[in-house]
C-alpha positions as CSV (number, residue, x, y, z in Angstrom):
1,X,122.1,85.7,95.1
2,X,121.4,83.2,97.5
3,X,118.1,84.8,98.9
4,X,116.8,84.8,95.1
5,X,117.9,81.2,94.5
6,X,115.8,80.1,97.8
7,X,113.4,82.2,96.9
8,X,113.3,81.0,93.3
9,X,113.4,77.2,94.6
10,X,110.0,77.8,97.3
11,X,108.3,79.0,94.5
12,X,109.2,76.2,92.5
13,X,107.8,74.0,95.2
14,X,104.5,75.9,95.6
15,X,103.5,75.8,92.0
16,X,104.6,72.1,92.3
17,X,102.1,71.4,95.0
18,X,99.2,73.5,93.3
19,X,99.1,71.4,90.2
20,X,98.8,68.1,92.2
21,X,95.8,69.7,94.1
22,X,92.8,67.3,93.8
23,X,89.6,68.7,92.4
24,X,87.1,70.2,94.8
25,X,83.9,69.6,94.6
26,X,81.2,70.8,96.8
27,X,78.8,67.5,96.2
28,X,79.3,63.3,95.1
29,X,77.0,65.0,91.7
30,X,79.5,67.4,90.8
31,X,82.3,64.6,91.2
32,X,80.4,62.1,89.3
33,X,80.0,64.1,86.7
34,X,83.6,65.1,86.5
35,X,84.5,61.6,86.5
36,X,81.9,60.9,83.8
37,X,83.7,63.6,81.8
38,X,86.9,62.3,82.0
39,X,85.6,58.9,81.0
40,X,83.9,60.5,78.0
41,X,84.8,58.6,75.3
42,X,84.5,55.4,77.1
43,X,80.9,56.0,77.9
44,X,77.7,54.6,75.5
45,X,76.4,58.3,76.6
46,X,78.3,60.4,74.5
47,X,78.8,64.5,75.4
48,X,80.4,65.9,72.3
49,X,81.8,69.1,74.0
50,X,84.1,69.9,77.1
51,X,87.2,69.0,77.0
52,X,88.2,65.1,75.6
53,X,90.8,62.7,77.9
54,X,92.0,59.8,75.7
55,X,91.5,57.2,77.6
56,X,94.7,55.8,79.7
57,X,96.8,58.9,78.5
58,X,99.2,60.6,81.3
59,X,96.2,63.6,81.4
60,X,93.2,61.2,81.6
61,X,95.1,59.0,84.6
62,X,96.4,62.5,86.4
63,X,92.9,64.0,85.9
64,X,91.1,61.4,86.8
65,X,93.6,60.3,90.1
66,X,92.7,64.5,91.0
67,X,89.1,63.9,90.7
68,X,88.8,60.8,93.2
69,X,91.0,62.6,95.6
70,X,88.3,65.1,95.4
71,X,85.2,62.9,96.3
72,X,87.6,61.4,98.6
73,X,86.7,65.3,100.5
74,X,83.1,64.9,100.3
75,X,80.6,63.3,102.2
76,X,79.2,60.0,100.4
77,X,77.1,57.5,101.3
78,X,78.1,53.5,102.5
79,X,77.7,52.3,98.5
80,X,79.5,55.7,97.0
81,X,82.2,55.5,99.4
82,X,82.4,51.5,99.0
83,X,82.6,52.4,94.7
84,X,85.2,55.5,95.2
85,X,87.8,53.0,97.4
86,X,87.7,50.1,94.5
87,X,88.2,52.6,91.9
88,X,91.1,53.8,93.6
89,X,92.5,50.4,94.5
90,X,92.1,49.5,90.6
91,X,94.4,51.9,89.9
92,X,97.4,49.5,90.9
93,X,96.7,47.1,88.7
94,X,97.6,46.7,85.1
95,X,94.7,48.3,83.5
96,X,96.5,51.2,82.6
97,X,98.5,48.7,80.1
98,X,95.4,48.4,77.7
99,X,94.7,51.5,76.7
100,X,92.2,50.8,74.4
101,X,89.1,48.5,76.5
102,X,87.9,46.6,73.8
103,X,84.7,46.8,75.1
104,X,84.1,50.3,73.8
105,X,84.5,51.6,70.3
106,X,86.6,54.9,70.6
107,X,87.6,55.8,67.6
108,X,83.7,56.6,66.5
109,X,83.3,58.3,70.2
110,X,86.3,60.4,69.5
111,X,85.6,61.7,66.2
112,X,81.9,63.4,67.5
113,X,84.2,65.4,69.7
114,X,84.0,68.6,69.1
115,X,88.1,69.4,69.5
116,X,88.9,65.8,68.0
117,X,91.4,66.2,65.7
118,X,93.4,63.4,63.3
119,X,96.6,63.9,65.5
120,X,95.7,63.3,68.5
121,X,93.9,60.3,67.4
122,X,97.3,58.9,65.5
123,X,99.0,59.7,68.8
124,X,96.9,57.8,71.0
125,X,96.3,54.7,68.6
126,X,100.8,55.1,69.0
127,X,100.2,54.7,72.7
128,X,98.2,51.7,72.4
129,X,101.1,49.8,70.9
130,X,103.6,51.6,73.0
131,X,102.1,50.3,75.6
132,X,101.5,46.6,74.7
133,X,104.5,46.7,74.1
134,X,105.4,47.6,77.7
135,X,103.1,45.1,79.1
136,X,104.7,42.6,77.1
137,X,108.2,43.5,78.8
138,X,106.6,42.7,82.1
139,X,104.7,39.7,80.9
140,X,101.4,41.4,81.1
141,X,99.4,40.3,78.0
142,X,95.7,40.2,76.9
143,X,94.2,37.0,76.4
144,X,92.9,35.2,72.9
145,X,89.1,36.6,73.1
146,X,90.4,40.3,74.4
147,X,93.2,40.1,70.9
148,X,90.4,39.3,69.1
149,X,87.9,41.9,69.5
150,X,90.5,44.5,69.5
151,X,92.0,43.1,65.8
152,X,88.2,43.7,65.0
153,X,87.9,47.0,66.1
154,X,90.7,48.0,64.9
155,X,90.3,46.8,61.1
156,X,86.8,48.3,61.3
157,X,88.2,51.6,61.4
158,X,90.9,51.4,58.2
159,X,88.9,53.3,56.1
160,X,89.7,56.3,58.0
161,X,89.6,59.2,55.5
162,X,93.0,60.8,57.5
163,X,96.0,59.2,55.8
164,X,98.1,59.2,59.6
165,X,95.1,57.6,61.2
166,X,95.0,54.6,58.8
167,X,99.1,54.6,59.1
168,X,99.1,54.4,62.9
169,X,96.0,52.1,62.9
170,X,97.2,50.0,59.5
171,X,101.1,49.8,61.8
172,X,99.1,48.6,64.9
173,X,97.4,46.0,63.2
174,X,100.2,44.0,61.8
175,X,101.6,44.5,65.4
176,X,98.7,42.8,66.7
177,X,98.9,40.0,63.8
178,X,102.1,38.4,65.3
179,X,101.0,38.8,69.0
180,X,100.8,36.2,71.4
181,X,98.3,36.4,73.9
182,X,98.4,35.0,77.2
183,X,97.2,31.2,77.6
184,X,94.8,32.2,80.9
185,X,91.8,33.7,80.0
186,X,90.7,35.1,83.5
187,X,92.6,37.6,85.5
188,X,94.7,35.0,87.2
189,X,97.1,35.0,84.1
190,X,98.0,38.4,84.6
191,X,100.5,39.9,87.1
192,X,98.7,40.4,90.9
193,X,95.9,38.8,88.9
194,X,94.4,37.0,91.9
195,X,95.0,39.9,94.0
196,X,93.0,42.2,91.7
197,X,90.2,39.6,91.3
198,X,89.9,39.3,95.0
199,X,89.5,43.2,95.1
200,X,87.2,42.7,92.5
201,X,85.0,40.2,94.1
202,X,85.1,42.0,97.5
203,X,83.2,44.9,96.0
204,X,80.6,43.6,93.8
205,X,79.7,40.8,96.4
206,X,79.5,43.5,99.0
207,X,81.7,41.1,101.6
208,X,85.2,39.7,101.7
209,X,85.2,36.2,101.0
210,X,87.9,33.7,99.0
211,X,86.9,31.9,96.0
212,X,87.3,28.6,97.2
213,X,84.5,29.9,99.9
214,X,82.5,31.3,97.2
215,X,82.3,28.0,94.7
216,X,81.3,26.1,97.6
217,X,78.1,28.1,98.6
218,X,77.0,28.6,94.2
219,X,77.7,24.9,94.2
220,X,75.4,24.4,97.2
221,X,72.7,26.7,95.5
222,X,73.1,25.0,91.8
223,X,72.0,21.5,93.6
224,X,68.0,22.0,92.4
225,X,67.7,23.1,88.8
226,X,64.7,25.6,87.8
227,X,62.3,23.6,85.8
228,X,61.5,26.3,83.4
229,X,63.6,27.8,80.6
230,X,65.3,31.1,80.8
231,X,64.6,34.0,77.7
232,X,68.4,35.1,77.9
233,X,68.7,39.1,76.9
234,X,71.9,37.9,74.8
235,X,72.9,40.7,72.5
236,X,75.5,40.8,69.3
237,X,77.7,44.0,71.3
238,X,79.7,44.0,75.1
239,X,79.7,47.7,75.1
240,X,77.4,47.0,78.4
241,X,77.8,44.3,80.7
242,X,74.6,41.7,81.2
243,X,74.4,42.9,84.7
244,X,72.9,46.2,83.4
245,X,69.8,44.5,81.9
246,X,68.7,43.5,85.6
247,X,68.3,46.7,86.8
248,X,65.2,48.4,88.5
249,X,62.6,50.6,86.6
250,X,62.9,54.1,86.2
251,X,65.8,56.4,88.1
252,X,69.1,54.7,88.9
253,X,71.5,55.5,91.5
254,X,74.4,57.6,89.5
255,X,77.7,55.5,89.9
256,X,81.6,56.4,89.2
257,X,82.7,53.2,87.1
258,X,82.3,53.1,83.1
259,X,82.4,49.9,82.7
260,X,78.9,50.3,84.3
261,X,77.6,53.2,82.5
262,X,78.3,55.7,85.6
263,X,75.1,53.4,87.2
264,X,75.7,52.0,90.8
265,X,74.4,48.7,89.7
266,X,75.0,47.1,93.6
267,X,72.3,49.8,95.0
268,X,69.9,49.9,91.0
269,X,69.8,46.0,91.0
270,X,66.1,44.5,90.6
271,X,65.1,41.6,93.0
272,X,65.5,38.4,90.8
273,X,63.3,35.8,90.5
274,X,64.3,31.9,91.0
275,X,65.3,31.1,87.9
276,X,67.1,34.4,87.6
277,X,69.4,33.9,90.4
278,X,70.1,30.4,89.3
279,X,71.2,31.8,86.4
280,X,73.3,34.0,88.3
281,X,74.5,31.5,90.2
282,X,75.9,29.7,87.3
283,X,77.5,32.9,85.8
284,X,79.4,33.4,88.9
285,X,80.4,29.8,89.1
286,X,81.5,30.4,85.9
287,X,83.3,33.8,86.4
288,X,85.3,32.0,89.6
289,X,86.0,29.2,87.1
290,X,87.5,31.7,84.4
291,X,89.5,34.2,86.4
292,X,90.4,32.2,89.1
293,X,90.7,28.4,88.4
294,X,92.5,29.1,85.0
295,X,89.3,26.8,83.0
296,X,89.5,27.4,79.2
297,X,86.8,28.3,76.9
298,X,86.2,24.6,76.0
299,X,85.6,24.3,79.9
300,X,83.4,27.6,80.5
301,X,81.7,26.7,77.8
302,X,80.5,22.8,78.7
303,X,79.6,24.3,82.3
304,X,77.3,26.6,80.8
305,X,75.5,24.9,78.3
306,X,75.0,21.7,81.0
307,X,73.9,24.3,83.4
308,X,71.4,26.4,81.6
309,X,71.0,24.4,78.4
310,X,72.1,27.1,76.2
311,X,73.6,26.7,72.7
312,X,77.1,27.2,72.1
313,X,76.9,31.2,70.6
314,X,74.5,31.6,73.3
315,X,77.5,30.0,75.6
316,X,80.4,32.1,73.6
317,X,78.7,35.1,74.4
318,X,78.1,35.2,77.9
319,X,81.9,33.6,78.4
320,X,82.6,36.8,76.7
321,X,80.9,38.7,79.1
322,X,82.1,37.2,82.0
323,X,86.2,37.9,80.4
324,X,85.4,41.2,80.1
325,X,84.1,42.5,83.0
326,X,85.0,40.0,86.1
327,X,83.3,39.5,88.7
328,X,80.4,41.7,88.2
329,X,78.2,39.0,88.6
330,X,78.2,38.7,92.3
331,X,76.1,41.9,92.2
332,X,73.7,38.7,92.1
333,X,75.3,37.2,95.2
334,X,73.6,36.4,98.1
């Protein structure tokens, strides 16, 4: 009896151990492309079949934790081994909390699927709140302009023909109408904020350097102003970051992170010219402002209009841009 009860218990363990095996992959392709099928419906890409992940679920953070351990296995290059590490880092952080980036519409992604179904849907739109909710019990909260776009996105989709969608979406609105967001519109109001922004700006900048080091050197570089006016590509959605319009011409490097499109934007970035990289300059003045020095809107918004002589939507939007994805604009550093 005791034999069988050992016996029954290894078993047990081995089974255990199987199902946290990592993916294998034989190639970085074959892992990017896992990846990009994981992050399915938070890609402007869209694959209607295979299997969907809703985005920030236990299966979607379990699958896609297997699949880096599995590129972890294979050999990568300097700028695919430098994208897999702060991917992995990330996953400390409070993202997880926001399970709906309001920088992606996935609700429309979802029902192209071709297993979505009207449950699973009400189910995850449950998990958003649920997990709000959560955040909120460890004072983790999204700021004014992230509330915002998500109270958009979601009363865009009450006219859901599926009478649970529009209950779970119609009960997460008016949980969202008495929310208070945080007061810090960077990263530096959230939890390990800093610490995450650090991480942040050790990747895209290619170098470890503190902020206060950083706004030195932009400031330096900001001294002479480009006499002629820049054409800014400012469009009406975020569902890409700006950094993606200053890419190179034809193929791109294939990257791992969604909020880039699955492009390696550090290795597909185009040589600027010199008004460009002032621009750039300001943005990442800007971004260290925003996520690090706690400035407001009002305060982002002066520096950016004095700097490039933009109007204020013009401002708005690239303020916007710079909240949502942080510190992408020291791809631009030099």
């Amino acid at each position: 009896m005791i034999r069988q009860i050992v016996l029954l218990l290894l078993v047990s363990v081995m089974l255990s151990a199987c199902s946290e095996q990592s993916d294998r992959f034989s190639t970085y392709t074959e892992g990017q492309q896992q990846i990009g099928n994981i992050n399915n419906l938070l890609s402007t890409q869209l694959d209607n079949g295979g299997k969907t992940y809703w985005p920030f679920s236990e299966a979607y953070l379990q699958a896609r934790h297997l699949a880096y351990q599995g590129l972890a296995n294979v050999e990568l290059s300097d700028s695919q081994q430098a994208q897999l590490n702060y991917l992995i880092i990330a996953q400390r952080y409070p993202e997880r909390f926001f399970v709906w980036p309001v920088q992606r519409d996935v609700i429309s992604n979802a029902i192209k699927q071709d297993d979505y179904t009207p449950e699973a849907l009400g189910k995850w739109i449950e998990r958003v709140e649920t997990k709000l909710i959560e955040a909120e019990q460890s004072n983790l909260r999204l700021n004014k302009l992230e509330l915002k776009l998500l109270r958009s996105m979601v009363k865009s989709h009450l006219d859901n023909n599926n009478e649970n969608v529009v209950m779970a979406l119609t009960k997460l609105n008016q949980y969202l109408a008495q929310y208070k967001p945080r007061t810090k519109l960077g990263l530096v109001g959230l939890a390990n904020g800093k610490d995450w922004y650090q991480s942040k700006l050790n990747y895209f900048a290619n170098t470890t350097k503190p902020p206060l080091s950083w706004l030195s050197e932009i400031q330096h570089l900001l001294k002479e102003k480009p006499t002629v006016d820049l054409s800014l590509p400012v469009f009406s959605s975020h569902n890409k970051p700006l950094v993606l319009q200053y890419l190179e011409d034809g193929d791109l490097h294939a990257g791992l992170d969604w909020q880039l499109d699955f492009i390696d934007a550090k290795q597909s970035k185009r040589q600027l010219n010199q008004d460009e990289q002032y621009f750039w300059s300001v943005m990442m003045e800007t971004d260290l402002g925003i996520h690090y020095h706690t400035w407001n809107e009002q305060q982002a918004r002066v520096n950016l209009m004095k700097r490039l002589s933009v109007n204020q939507q013009q401002a708005d939007w690239l303020i916007e841009d710079i909240v949502l994805y942080p510190a992408m604009s020291f791809i631009f550093a030099r």
